[in-house]
N, C-alpha and C positions, 0 to 999 in steps of 0.2 A: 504494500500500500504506500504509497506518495505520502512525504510529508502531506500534512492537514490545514489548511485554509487557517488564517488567523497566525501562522507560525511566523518566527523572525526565519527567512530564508537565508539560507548558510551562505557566506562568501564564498566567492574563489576567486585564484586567478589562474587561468590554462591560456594555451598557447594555442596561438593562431597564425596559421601562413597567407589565410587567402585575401590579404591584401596584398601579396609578393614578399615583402618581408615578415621574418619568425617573431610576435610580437605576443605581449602580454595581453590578456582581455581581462578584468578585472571588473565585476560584477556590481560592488557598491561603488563604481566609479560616476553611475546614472544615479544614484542617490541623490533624492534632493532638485533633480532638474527632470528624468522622463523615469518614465515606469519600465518592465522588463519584462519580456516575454521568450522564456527558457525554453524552448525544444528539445529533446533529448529526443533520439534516434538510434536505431539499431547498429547500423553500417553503412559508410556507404555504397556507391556503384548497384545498390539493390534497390528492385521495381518499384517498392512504394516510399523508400526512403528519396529515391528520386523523382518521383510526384509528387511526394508531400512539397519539396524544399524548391521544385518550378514553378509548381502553383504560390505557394507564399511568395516565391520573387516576383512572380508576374500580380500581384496584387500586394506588394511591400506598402504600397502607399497610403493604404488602408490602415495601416500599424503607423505608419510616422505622422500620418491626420490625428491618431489617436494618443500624439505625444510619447510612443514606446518606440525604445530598439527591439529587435530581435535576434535571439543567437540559439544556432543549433549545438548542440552537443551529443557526440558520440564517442566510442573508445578506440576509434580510429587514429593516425595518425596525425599530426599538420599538415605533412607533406603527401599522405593520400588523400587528407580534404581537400588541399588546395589543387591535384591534381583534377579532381570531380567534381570541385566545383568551377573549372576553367571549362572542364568539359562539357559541362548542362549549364552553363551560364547561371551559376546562383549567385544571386546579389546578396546574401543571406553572411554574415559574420558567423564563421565555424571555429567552434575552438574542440582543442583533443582532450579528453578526461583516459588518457594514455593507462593511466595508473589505476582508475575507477573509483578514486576516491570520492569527487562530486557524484558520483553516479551512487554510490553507498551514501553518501550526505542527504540526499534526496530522496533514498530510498525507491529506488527504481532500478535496481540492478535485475537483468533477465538472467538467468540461470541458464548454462549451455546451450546456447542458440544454434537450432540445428545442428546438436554436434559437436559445433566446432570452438564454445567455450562463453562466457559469461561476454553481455554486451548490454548495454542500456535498455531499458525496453522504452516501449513508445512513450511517450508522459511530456506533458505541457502544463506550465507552470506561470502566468502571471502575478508579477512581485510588483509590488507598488513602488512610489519614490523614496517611502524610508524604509523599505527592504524587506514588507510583509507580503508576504503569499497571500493574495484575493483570489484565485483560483489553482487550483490542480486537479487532472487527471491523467490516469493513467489508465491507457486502450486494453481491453481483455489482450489481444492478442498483438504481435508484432503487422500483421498485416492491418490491421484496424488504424484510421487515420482519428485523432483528436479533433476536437468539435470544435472550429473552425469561428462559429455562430456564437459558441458560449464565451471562447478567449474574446473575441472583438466586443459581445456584450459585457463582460466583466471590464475590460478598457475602458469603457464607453462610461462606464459607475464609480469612476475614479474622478 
């Protein structure tokens, strides 16, 4: 189960390639000025991790109307993000939770994915400007996309 709505939302700071340079992303850095909208994702190069993340870039503008950044997180690399997301053109800020520690902070760690070992599961998370969770879910299943309608109405109630 996802942390719980009303929670102080855990810092972090993870790395991020896909502005070209390896750079810090640092969580309570929006503190105080825009609100924040956590994506956590499986892997990427996979079918719905990469619909989710073209649909969001091609309607990003929606989230910055709504005074929010947006940032994916999965326990992929930087340097495989920023490969895939050069390759499907996502506008989207990706940082690596390499070590899975944000992903255990958050409680949304998926349990051997296919096999081939412990990875994020779906979960989105909107944090406000002083760093409290006004929404979280987490998708039954890794194919299952988050509610799209709820995130932008919980924005919208800030």
């Amino acid at each position: 189960m996802p942390l719980s709505i009303g929670t102080q939302a855990p810092d972090f700071t993870l790395k991020s390639k896909t502005t070209g340079d390896l750079v810090d992303v640092t969580l309570s850095a929006s503190f105080g000025s825009k609100s924040t909208v956590l994506l956590f994702f499986p892997l990427a190069f996979t079918g719905v991790c990469t619909q989710e993340f073209c649909d969001i870039t091609a309607g990003l503008s929606a989230y910055s109307d709504l005074n929010a950044n947006v940032i994916g997180i999965s326990v992929d690399s930087p340097f495989a993000q920023e490969v895939w997301a050069n390759k499907e053109n996502i506008g989207i800020t990706l940082v690596s939770d390499l070590n899975k520690e944000t992903t255990k902070a958050y409680d949304v760690l998926f349990p051997g994915l296919a096999g081939i070992g412990d990875t994020s599961a779906r979960a989105a998370f909107v944090i406000d400007q002083s760093g409290t969770i006004q929404y979280a879910e987490q998708t039954e299943t890794p194919k299952d996309l988050p509610n799209f309608e709820a995130i932008k109405a919980a924005l919208a109630a800030l």
